[in-house]
C-alpha positions, 0 to 999 in steps of 0.5 A, a space after each residue: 935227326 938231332 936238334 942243333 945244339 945252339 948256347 946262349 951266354 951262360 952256356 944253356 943249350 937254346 931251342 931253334 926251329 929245325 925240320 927233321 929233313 935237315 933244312 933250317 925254317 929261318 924261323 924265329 921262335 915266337 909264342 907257344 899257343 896251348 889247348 887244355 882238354 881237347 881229349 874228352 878222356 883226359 879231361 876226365 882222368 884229372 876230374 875236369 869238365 869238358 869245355 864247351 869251346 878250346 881252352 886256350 893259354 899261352 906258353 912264352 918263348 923262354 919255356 921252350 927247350 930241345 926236347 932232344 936235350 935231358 929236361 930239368 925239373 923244378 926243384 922245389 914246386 911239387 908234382 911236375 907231371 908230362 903231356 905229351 901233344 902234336 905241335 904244328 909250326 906256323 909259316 904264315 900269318 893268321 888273323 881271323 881265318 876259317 878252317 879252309 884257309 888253316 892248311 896252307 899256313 902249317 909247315 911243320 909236324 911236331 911233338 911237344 910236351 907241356 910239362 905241368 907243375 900239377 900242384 900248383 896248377 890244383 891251387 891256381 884252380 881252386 883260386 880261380 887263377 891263371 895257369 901260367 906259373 904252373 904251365 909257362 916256367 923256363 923248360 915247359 916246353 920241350 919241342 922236337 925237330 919238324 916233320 916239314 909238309 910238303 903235301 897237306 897230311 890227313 889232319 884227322 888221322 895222325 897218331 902219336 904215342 909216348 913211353 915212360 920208361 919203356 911203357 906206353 903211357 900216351 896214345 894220341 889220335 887226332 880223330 878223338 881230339 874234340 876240336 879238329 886241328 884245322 878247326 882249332 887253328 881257325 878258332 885260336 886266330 879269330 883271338 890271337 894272330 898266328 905269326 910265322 914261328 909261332 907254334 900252336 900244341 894240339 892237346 894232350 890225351 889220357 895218360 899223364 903222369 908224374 915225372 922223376 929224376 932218372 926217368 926216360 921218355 920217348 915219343 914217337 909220330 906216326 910209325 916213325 915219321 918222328 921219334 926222340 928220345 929224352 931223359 929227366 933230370 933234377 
């Protein structure tokens, strides 16, 4: 399903919650709360350790952009490298739940991309810095349609896979995710309360790599639950 294309004033296309079944949320879009290193594999092809507890940050609204629509780079900011991740839509609020209580409150089954300006993101590292200005800058987060859920699916056995350029680059499982999904909604809402039209970005696995002008991606959920198709542009 293509995303609706909504403008804003200047003419930019605006992202806007939608499930792939053609029915509307009647969601507003609200913060986009990320897990870093949540593959054991991923966070060793970028030399980092392995956290101890889910490494949050948070992504704004304004990062989020239709995935279906060509992605922007920034010009003039180093490396901008993609990660593709599962992205769940929250429908109701969560406020310092157990994990029993997290499958209700997810409607929707997504695909994102974090997009890292991976140069800046070294530097603010070695600075001991936050990342946002490296994960949270305008078109960050490219977002697709919803798979609505109707039924709860089997969290630990989801699988997702991205191509660059015909290539098969990333193949996610959630079974090798090293904080389970329900359990890391549980663990993000004993910080921050989960609203309805929030969306929580589930970690990227091995794979990650630069982006260029002129590059095709594609990303696909479960044997085509979801596909979309994307292009980079400068």
């Amino acid at each position: 399903m293509a995303q609706v294309r909504v403008v804003n004033f200047f003419g930019e296309t605006m992202y806007r919650h939608q499930f792939t079944c053609g029915t509307d949320p009647q969601l507003n879009l609200g913060k986009i709360v990320c897990i870093g290193r949540n593959y054991a594999a991923h966070a060793a092809e970028l030399n980092n350790p392995i956290p101890r507890e889910p490494l949050l940050f948070i992504k704004p609204a304004s990062a989020v952009t239709p995935m279906a629509e060509p992605i922007k780079l920034p010009s003039g900011r180093g490396s901008c490298h993609f990660e593709g991740e599962l992205a769940l839509l929250i429908g109701r609020p969560l406020t310092n739940v157990d994990a029993a209580a997290v499958a209700p409150a997810i409607i929707g089954l997504g695909l994102a991309l974090d997009l890292t300006l991976r140069d800046l993101q070294a530097q603010l590292k070695e600075a001991a810095h936050p990342w946002e200005k490296a994960k949270g800058f305008d078109g960050a987060c490219p977002l697709s349609p919803f798979v609505k859920l109707d039924r709860t699916p089997a969290w630990n056995q989801l699988h997702y896979k991205l191509w660059l350029n015909d290539m098969l680059r990333q193949h996610g499982e959630s079974a090798h995710m090293l904080t389970p999904i329900t359990e890391l909604v549980a663990y993000i809402s004993s910080y921050f309360t989960l609203l309805p039209g929030d969306v929580v970005l589930t970690g990227t696995p091995a794979g990650v790599g630069a982006l260029k002008a002129g590059d095709r991606l594609r990303m696909e959920l479960e044997n085509g639950w979801l596909r979309v198709d994307t292009s980079i542009e400068l």
